[in-house]
LOKOLVO-287560 format. One line per 10 residues: number of its first residue (from 0); for each residue x, y, z of C-alpha. Coordinates in Angstrom, 2 decimals. Layout:
NUM> X:Y:Z; ...
This chain:
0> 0.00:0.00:0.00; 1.38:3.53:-1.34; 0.80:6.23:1.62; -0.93:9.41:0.03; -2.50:10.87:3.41; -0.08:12.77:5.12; -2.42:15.88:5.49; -4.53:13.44:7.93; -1.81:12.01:9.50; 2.34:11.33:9.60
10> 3.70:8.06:11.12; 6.15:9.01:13.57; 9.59:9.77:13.69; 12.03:6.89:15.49; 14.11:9.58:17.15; 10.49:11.40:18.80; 9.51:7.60:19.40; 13.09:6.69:21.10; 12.36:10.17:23.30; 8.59:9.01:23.94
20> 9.92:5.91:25.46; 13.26:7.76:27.49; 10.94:9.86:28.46; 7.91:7.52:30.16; 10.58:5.37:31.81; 12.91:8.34:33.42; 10.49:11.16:33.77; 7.39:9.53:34.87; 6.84:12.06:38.05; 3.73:14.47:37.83
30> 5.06:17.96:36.67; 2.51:19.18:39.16; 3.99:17.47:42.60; 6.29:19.23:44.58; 8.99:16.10:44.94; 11.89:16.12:43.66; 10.75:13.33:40.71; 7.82:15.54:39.55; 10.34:18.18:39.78; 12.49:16.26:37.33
40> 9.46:16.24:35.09; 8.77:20.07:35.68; 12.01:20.75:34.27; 11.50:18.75:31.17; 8.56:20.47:30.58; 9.99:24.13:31.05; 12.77:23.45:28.57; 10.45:21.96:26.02; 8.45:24.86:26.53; 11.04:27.11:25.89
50> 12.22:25.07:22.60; 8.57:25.43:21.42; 8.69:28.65:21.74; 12.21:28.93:19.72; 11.01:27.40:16.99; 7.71:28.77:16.66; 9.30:32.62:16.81; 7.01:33.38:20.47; 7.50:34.24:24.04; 8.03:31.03:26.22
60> 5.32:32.33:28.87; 2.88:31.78:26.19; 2.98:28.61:25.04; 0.34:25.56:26.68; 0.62:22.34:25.64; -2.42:20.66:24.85; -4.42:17.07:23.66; -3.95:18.45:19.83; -5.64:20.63:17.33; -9.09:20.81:17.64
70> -8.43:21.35:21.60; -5.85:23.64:20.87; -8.46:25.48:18.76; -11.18:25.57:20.77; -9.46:26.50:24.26; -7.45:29.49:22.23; -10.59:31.45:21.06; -12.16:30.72:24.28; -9.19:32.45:26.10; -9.50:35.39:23.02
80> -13.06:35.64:23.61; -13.10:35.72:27.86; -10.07:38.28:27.38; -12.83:40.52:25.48; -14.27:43.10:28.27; -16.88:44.55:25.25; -20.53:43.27:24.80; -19.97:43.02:21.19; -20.18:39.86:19.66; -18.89:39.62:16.64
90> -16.52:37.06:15.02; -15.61:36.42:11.74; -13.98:32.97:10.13; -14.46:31.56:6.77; -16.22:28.66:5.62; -13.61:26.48:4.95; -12.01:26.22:8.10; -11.08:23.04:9.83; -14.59:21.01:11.63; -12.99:22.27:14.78
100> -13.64:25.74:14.64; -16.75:25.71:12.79; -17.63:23.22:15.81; -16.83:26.22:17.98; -18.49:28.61:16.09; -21.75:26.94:16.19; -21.36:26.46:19.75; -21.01:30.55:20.07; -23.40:31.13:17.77; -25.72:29.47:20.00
110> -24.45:31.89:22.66; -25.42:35.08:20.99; -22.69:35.60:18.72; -22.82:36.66:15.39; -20.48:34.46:13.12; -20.06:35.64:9.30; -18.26:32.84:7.01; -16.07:34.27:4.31; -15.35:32.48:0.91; -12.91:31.88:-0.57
120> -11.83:33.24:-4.04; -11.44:31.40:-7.28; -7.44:31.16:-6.24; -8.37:29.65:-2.66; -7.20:32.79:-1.36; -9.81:34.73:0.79; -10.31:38.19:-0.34; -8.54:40.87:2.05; -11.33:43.41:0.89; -13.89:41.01:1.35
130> -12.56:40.72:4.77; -12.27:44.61:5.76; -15.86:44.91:4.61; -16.66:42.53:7.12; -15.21:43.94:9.88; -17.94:46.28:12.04; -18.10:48.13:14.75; -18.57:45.25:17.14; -16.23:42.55:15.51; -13.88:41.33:18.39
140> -12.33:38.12:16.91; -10.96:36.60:13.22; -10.53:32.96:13.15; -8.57:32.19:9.77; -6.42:29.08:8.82; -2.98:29.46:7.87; -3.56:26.50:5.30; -6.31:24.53:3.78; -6.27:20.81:4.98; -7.82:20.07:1.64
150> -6.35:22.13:-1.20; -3.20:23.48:0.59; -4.09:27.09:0.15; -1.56:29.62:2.27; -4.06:32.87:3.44; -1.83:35.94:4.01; -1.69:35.79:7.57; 0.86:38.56:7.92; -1.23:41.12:5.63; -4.55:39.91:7.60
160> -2.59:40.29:10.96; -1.67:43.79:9.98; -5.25:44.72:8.56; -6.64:43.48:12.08; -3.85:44.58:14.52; -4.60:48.29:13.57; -8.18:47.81:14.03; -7.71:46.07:17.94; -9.16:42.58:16.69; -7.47:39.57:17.86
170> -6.61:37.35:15.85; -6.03:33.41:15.73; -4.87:31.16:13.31; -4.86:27.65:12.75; -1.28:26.85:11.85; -2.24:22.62:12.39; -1.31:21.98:8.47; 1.43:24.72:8.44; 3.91:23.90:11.37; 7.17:21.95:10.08
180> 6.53:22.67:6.52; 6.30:26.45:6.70; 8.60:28.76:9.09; 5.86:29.92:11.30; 8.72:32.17:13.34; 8.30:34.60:10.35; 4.75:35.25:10.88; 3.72:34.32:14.97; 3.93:38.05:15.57; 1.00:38.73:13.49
190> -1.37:36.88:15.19; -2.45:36.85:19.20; -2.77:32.93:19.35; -1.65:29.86:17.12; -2.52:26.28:17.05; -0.20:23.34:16.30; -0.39:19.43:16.40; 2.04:17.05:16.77; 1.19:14.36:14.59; 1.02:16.21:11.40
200> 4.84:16.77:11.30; 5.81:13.17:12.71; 5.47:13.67:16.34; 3.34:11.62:18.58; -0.76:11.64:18.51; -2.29:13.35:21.67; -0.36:16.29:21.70; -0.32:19.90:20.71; -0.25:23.21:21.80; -1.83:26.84:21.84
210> 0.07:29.75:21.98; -1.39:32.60:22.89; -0.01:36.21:23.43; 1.03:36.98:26.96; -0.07:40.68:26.83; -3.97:39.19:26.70; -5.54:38.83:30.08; -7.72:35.66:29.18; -8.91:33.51:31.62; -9.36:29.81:32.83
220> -12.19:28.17:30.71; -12.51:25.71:33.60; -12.59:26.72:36.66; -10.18:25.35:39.26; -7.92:24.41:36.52; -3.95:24.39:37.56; -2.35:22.32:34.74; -0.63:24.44:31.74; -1.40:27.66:33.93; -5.43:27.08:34.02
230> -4.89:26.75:30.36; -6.43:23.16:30.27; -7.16:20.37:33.28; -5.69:17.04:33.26; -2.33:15.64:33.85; 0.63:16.88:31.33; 1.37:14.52:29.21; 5.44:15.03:29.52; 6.29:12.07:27.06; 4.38:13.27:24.48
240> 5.38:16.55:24.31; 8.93:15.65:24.75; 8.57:13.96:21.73; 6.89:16.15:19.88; 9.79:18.57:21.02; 12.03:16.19:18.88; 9.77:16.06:15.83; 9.31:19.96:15.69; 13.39:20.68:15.86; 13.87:17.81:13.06
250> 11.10:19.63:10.81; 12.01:22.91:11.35; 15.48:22.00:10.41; 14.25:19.94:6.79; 11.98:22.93:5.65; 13.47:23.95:2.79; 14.70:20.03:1.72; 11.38:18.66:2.11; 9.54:21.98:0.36; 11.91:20.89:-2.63
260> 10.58:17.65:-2.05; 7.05:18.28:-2.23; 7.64:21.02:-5.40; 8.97:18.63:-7.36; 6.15:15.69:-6.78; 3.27:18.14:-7.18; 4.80:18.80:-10.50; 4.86:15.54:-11.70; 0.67:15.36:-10.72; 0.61:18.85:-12.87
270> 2.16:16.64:-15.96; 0.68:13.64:-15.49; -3.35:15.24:-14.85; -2.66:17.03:-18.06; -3.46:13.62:-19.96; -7.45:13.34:-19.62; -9.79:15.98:-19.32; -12.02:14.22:-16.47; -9.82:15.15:-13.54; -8.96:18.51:-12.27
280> -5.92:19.09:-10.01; -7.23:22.73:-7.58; -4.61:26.13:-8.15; -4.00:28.49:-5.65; -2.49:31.77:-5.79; -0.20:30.56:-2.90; 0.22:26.90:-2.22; 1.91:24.49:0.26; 3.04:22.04:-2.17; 2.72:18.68:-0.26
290> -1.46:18.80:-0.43; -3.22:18.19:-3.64; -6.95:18.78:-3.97; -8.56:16.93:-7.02; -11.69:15.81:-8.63; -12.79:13.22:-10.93; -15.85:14.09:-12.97; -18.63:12.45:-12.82; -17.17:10.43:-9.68; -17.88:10.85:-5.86
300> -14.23:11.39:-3.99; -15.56:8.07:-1.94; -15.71:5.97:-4.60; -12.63:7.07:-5.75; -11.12:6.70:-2.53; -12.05:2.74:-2.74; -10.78:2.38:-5.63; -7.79:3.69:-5.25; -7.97:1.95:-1.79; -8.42:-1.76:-3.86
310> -5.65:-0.11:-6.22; -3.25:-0.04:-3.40; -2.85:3.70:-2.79; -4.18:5.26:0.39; -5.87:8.45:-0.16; -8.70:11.05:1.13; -11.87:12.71:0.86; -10.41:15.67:2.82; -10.47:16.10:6.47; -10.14:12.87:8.70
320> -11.87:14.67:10.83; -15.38:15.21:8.72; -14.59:11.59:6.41; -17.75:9.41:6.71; -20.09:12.35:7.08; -21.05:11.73:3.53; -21.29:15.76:3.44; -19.92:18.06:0.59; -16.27:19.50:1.11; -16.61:22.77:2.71
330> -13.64:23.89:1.06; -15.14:22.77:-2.53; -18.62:25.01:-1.09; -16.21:27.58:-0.34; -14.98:27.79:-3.33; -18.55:27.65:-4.78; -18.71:24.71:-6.44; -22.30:22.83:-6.16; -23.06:20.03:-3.88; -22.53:17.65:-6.35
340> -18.94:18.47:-7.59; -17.76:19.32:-4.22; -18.36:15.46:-3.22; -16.12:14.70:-6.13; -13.11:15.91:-4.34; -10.44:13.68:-2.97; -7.01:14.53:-1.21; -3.34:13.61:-1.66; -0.52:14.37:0.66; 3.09:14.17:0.46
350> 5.29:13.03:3.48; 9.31:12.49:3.71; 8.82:8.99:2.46; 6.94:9.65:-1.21; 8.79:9.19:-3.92; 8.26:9.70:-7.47; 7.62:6.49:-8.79; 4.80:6.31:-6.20; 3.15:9.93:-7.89; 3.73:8.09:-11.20
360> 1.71:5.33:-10.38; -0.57:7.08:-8.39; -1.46:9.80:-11.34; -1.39:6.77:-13.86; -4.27:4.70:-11.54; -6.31:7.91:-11.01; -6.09:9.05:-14.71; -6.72:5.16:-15.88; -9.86:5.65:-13.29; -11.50:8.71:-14.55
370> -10.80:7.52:-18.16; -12.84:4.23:-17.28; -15.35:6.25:-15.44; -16.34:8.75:-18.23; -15.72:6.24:-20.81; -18.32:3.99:-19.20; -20.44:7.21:-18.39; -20.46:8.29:-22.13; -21.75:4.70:-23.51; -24.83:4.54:-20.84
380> -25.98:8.17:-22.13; -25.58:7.02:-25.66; -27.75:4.18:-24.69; -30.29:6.15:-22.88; -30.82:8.87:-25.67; -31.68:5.50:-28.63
């Protein structure tokens, strides 16, 4: 089986899995207990705090380690939002955010807040006018990815950041695609909070964090909470992020190799999509390389996914976290496509381990597939219309 899902998920690393292991059998104290073994653990924790926070261009004080991305999400506009001393209650986020947010969104909604969903453009690019226009009087949050799970789209976060900064809006972003295939240290001062998680660049699963900016005076979402600060309850998991610690400095360190990497793969799906006129391969104005949106015509993204699947290449419909819904891509609806062509979309993600001949064979299944397809397609209609 050829590995095309990276976007949902990365096997991880063996030097994060040797750490994992050091880790559970040396520093198994509670960070929270005031012996000297928790204190051991305490001290793990600070410096991978602090190494966090190196890599991801922030102040150490504002870093919390968390259970992942959708966590990490949710807790950081929580914090925004209780930081907020206005009654206004307005937020804006577009509609092709991760399930996460648009989980949290609904559950605001329900709250009294007033949520308005931008598009995206033809380019996958939201439109930074679009977004001003948006903006009123009472706006006091914008949610907006850093990139699309689905189609690898790379919003402007530093332009947006700007736009909002001026205006006193705070501003998170969902870096959970972005982190250890992007340097987020160039951007992390445009935004007052960030999300990461570990498994997407080969750390452990269970782990993440939110960063949010130390000048905001947010407070605990659950009260009595003394882990991470009042950040989140439960105990630290110190393995875990210890690990992830590992996976981030390895990534951070292979940006620009693997971005080659990934460049030169998506190329070869450019080339090779070229051949038949049933599948289209989604453009952005700015793209992360390593995620390929597509769509077959004529052909649901989960039947395509099985066949690929009895073809011996593991692919997506999109998120892993929506898959099985049977629902339309958002990103596809954000991009304004109709119901029915946005349920012909299916993923492909690049990790370390592709190599070309796996594209090649890939691109040669899926183009062989949508051939078949349309070929078969075009003799029932010619039997229908005698």
């Amino acid at each position: 089986m050829i590995y095309l899902d990276y976007a949902a998920t990365c096997p991880l690393d063996s030097d994060a899995g040797k750490m994992y292991l050091e880790v559970s059998t040396d520093y198994y104290g509670n960070s929270s207990s005031l012996h000297d073994i928790g204190g051991k653990a305490s001290d793990l924790l600070e410096g991978c705090r602090g190494e966090m926070a190196r890599l991801l261009g922030v102040e150490k004080s504002g870093i919390y380690f968390t259970s992942g991305g959708t966590e990490s999400n949710f807790l950081a506009i929580t914090a925004l939002l209780s930081a907020n001393k206005r009654a206004d209650k307005h937020i804006i986020t577009t509609a092709s955010e991760h399930s996460s947010i648009h989980g949290t969104m609904k559950r605001l909604a329900a709250d009294g807040y007033a949520v308005t969903f931008l598009p995206l453009g033809a380019n996958g690019i939201i439109d930074e006018q679009m977004l001003e226009a948006c903006i009123k009087p009472e706006t006091v949050l914008v949610s907006i990815q850093h990139v699309n799970s689905e189609i690898g789209a790379i919003q402007p976060i530093e332009k947006i950041g700007t736009i909002l900064k001026e205006r006193g809006i705070y501003f998170h972003s969902d870096m959970v695609q972005s982190f250890g295939k992007l340097d987020i240290a160039a951007i992390s001062a445009k935004v007052d909070s960030l999300s990461i998680s570990s498994h997407k660049f080969y750390g452990p699963k269970g782990v993440g964090l939110t960063y949010i900016s130390p000048a905001i005076p947010w407070t605990c979402f659950l009260p009595g909470t003394t882990h991470e600060n009042g950040f989140r309850a439960g105990t630290v998991n110190i393995a875990g992020i210890a690990a992830m610690c590992v996976a981030a400095q390895k990534a951070v360190k292979r940006l620009a190799v693997d971005y080659a990497h990934y460049q030169a793969l998506r190329e070869i799906v450019m080339e090779l999509a070229s051949s038949t006129d049933y599948l289209t391969v989604f453009q952005c104005g700015n793209q992360l390389p390593a995620v390929v949106g597509m769509r077959i015509l004529g052909m649901e993204g989960q039947w395509t996914m099985l066949e690929c699947n009895r073809r011996g290449f593991a692919i997506s419909t999109g998120s892993a976290c929506q898959t099985g819904q049977q629902a339309p891509s958002k990103t596809m609806k954000a991009l304004g496509l109709s119901d029915e062509e946005a349920k012909e979309f299916v993923r492909i993600s690049f990790g370390r381990a592709t190599t070309i001949d796996d594209v090649k064979a890939f691109m040669q299944a899926v183009v062989s597939v949508a051939n078949e397809r349309n070929a078969l397609r075009s003799i029932n209609e010619a039997g229908t219309k005698q």
